[in-house]
C-alpha positions in Angstrom: -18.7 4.8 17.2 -22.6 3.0 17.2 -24.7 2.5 20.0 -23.4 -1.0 19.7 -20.2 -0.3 21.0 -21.6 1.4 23.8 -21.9 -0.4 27.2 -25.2 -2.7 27.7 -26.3 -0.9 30.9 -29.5 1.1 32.2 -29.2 4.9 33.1 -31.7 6.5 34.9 -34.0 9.3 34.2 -31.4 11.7 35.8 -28.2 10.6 34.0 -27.4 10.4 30.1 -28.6 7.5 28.0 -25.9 4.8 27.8 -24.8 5.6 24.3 -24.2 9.8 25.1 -22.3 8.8 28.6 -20.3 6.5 26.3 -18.8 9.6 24.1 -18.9 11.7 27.1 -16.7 8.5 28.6 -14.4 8.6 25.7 -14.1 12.6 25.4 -12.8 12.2 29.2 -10.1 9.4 28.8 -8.9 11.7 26.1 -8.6 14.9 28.3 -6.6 13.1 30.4 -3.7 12.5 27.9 -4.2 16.5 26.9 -6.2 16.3 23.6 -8.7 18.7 23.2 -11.6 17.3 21.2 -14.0 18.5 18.7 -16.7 15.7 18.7 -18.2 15.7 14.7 -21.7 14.2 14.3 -23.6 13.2 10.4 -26.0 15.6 9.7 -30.2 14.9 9.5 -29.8 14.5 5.8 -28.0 11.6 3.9 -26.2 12.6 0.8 -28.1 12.0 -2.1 -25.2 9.8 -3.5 -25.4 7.1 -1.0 -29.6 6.8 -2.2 -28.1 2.6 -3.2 -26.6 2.8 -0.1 -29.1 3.9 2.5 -31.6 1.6 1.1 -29.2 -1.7 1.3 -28.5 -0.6 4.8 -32.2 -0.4 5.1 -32.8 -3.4 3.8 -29.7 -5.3 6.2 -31.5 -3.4 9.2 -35.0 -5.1 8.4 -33.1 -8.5 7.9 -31.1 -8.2 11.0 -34.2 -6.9 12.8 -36.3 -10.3 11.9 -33.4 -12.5 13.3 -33.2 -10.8 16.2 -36.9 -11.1 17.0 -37.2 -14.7 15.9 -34.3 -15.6 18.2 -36.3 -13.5 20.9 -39.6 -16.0 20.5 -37.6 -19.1 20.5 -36.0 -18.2 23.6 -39.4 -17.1 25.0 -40.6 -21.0 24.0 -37.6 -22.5 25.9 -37.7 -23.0 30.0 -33.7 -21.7 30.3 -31.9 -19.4 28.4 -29.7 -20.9 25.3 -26.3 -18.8 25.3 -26.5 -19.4 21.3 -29.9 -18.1 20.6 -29.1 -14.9 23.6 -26.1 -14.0 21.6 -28.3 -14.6 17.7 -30.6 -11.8 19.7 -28.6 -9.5 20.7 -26.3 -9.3 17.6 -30.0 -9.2 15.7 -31.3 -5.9 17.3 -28.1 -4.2 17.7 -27.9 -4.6 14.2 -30.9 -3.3 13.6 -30.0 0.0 15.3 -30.0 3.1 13.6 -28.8 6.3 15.0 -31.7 8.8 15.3 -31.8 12.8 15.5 -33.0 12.1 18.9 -30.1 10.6 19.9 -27.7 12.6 18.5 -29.7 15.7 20.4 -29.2 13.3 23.5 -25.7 13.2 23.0 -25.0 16.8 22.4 -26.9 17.6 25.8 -24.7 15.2 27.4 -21.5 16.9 26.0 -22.8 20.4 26.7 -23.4 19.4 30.5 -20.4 17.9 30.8 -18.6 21.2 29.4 -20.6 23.3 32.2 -19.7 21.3 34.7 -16.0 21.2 33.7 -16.4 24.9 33.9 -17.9 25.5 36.9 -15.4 23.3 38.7 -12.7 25.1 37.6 -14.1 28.6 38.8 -15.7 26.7 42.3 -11.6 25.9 42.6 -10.5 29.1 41.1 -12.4 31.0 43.9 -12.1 29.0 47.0 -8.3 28.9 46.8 -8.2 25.0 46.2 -5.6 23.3 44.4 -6.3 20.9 41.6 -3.1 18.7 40.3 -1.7 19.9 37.5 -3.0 16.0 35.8 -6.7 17.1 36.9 -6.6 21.0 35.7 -5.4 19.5 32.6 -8.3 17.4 32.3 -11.2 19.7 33.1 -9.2 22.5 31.3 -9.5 19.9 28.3 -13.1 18.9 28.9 -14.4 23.0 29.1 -12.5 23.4 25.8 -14.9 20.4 24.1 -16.9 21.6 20.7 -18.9 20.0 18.9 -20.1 19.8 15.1 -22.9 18.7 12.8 -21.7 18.3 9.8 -23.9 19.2 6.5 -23.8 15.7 5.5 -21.2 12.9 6.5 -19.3 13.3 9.2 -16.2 11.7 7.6 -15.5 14.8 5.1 -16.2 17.0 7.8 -13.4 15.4 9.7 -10.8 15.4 7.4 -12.2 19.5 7.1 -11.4 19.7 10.5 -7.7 18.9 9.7 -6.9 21.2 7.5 -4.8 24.7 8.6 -6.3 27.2 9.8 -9.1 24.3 11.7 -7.4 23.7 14.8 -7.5 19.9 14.8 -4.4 18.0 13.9 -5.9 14.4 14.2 -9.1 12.4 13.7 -10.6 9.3 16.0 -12.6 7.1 14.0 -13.7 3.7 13.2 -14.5 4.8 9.8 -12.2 4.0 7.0 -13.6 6.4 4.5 -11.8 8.7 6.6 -8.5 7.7 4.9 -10.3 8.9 1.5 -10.7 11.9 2.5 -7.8 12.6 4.4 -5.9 11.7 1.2 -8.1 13.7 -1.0 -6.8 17.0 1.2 -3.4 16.2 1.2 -3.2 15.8 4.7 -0.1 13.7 4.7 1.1 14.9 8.7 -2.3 14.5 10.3 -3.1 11.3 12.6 -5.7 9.0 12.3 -6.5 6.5 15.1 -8.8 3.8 15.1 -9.2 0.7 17.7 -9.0 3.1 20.5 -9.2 1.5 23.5 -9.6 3.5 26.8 -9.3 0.6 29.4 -5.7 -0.4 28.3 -4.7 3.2 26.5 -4.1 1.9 23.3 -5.1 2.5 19.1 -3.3 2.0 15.9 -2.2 5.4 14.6 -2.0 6.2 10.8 -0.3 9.2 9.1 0.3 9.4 4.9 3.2 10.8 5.6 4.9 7.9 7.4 4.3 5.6 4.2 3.3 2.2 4.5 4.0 1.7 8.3 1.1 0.9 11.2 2.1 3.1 14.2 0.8 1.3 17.7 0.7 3.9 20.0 0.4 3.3 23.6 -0.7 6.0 26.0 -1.1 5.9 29.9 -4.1 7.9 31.7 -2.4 7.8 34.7 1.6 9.2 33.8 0.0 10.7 31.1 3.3 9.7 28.9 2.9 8.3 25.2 4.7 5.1 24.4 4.9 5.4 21.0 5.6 2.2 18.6 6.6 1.8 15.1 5.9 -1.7 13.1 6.3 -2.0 9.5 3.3 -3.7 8.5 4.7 -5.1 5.2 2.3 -7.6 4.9 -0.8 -6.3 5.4 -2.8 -5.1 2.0 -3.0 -2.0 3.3 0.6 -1.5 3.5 1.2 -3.1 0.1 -1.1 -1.1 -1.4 0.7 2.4 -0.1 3.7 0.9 -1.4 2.8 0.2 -4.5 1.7 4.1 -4.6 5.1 5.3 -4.0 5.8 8.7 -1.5 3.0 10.5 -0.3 2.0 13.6 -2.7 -0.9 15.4 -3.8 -0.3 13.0 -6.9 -0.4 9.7 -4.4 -3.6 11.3 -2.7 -5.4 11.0 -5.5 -4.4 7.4 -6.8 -5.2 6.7 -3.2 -8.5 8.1 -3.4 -9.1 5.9 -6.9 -7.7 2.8 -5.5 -10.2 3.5 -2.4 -12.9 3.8 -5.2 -12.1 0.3 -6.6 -11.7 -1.3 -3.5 -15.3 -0.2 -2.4 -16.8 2.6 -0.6 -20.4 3.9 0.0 -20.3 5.2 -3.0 -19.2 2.2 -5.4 -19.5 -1.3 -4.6 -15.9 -3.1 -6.0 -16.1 -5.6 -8.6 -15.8 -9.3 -6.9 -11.8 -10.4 -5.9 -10.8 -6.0 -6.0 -9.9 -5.5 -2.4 -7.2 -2.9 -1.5 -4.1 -4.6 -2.1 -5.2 -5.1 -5.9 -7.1 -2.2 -6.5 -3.6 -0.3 -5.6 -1.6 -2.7 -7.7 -4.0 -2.0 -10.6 -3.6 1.9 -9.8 0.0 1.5 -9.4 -0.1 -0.6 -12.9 -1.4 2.1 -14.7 0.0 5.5 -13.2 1.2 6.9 -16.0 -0.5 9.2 -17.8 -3.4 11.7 -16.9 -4.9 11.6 -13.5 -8.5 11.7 -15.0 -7.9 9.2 -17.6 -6.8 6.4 -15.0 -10.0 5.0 -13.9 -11.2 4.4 -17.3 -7.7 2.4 -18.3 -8.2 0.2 -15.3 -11.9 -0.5 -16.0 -11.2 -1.4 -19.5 -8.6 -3.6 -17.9 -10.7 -5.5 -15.5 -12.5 -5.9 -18.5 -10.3 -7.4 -20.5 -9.9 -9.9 -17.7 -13.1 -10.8 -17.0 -14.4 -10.8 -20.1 -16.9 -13.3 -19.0 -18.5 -11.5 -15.8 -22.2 -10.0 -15.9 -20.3 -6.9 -14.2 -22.2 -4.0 -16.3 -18.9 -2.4 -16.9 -20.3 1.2 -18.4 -22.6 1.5 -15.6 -19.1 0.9 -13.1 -16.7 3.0 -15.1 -20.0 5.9 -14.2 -20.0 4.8 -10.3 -16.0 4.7 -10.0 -16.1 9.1 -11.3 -18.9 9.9 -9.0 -17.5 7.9 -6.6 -13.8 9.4 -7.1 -15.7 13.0 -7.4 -17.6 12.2 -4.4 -14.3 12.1 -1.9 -13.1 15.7 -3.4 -16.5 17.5 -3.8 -18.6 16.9 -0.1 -20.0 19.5 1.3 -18.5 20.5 4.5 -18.3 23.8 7.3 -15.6 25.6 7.2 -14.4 28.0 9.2 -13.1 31.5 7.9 -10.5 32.9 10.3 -10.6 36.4 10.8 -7.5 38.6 10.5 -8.7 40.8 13.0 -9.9 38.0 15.8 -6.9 37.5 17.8 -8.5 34.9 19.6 -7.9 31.4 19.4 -11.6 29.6 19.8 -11.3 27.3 16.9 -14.0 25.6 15.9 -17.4 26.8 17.3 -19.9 24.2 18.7 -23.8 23.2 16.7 -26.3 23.8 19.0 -28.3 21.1 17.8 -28.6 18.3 14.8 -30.9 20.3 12.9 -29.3 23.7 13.2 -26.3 25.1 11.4 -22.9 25.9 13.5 -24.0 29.0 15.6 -21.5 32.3 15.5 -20.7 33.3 19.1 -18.4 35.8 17.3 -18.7 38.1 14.2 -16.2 35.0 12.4 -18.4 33.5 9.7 -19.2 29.8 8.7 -19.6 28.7 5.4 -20.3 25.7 3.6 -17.8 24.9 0.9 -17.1 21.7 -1.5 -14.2 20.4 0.2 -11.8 20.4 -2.3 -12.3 24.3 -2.5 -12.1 24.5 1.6 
């Protein structure tokens, strides 16, 4: 989540900024249902893949930026406020937002207090004799169990990492579809992902591989805390299509997911104009046979022969689609070693700050492998 799905609102010097109460907010609701969350953050330093990248975003931010102040000076030159130009203003400099080391040092205060004080209420109640419902020693129980995580890079990668045995996590919040890349690149067919999460009315579309092309809704209530899980089969949608055109999830479907991703467009590979999902996977599908490596070069040639007229640079594409492709197996990411010897079952360990590595409240090390090799 950005600061732009964060509440508008003022916080004092006291309290959080609006944008760290907001994941503090959300880390909350979900204690209350009984997940335990490990809260993953993108590191200080942008992959050096994503240089085209950064700079278009850059380059949108500036854009974005101007239109929000030249709807600001217009509005300052009219006697009442025009709804139009207040909404061209705000959807100028919220576009224009980018997500500082500050901020994500703001945020990680904000999730450490909140821990402590979790914490402390639990031993205030502990040692006074008080009773807590079992629904509110859940929660805090949940909330002194939050981590936290900088990852080396992206934070999507570092989220699938998160997933994979021997992590602790078994499912990932996002808003970010990359996530399904790399999800798919691990294997991970049995491990959620959500997205649309929406804590006022306890509800978010749930995703697993291993379901194959169906779109779970899954309703929760805060209050019963009981899960209402259910099932729709999405034909229709490209995304679905495109899973069914890659047949059972495997570690072979993985990776002509990860390709088809790669066609369709990523941060890594812009997608040749008309090659959404749903025909990206149709070409992948078209052209399974044979070797894994080889299959991206027999689709390009293909697109090729189809658009035989486009200024597309086609060997410069076939180049992006590999790094691309190489980019969803190879990111860098912390992983945690268990140790044989540690009986205990902390998990994850938090990142004391956006600049640091993961610290090592134990003798357990961290180390920073490609992901593929985690």
């Amino acid at each position: 989540y950005g600061p732009s799905d964060a509440p508008e609102t003022t916080a004092d010097s006291a309290s959080p900024p609006p944008y760290a109460q907001f994941v503090v907010d959300r880390v909350r609701a979900l204690a209350r249902v009984g997940a335990r969350c490990v809260v993953v953050f993108d590191g200080p330093t942008r992959a050096p893949i994503k240089a085209r990248t950064e700079a278009a975003r850059a380059s949108r931010k500036a854009e974005s930026l101007a239109k929000g102040a030249a709807a600001d000076a217009r509005l300052r030159e009219l006697e009442n406020d025009d709804d139009n130009l207040l909404e061209e203003r705000r959807r100028g400099y919220v576009g224009a937002v980018d997500v500082t080391p500050a901020m994500v040092d703001a945020t990680l205060d904000a999730l450490r207090r909140a821990r402590c004080d979790a914490e402390d209420r639990l031993v205030t109640h502990g040692t006074t004799g008080r009773l807590l419902s079992a629904a509110a020693s859940a929660e805090l129980s949940a909330v002194a169990a939050l981590k936290w995580l900088v990852a080396p890079y992206e934070a999507d990668p570092q989220l699938a990492a998160c997933c994979l045995p021997g992590q602790g996590c078994s499912g990932v919040v996002t808003e970010d579809s990359d996530v399904y890349a790399y999800v798919a690149a691990c294997g991970l067919g049995d491990v959620t992902i959500a997205t649309k999460l929406d804590t006022r009315t306890g509800t978010c579309t749930a995703f697993r591989f291993g379901d194959g092309p169906r779109a779970v809704s899954a309703r929760w209530s805060a209050a019963s805390r009981r899960n209402e899980t259910t099932t729709s089969n999405s034909t229709s949608s490209a995304f679905a299509k495109g899973l069914r055109a890659l047949g059972d999830f495997d570690a072979g479907a993985g990776r002509k997911f990860v390709q088809c991703c790669a066609l369709a467009g990523s941060d890594y590979a812009e997608n040749v104009p008309g090659c959404g999902v749903a025909t990206a996977a149709k070409l992948v599908a078209d052209h399974r046979c044979g070797a894994d490596d080889r299959r991206l070069d027999r689709v390009v040639s293909a697109l090729r022969a189809k658009n035989a007229k486009s200024a597309v640079a086609w060997a410069d594409y076939a180049v992006d689609l590999a790094r691309a492709e190489a980019a969803f197996y190879h990111s860098r990411v912390f992983f945690f070693v268990v140790d044989d010897d540690d009986t205990s079952d902390d998990g994850l360990e938090p990142c004391s700050s956006s600049t640091t590595s993961p610290t090592k409240k134990t003798a357990t090390p961290w180390v920073c492998l490609e992901l593929h090799a985690a």
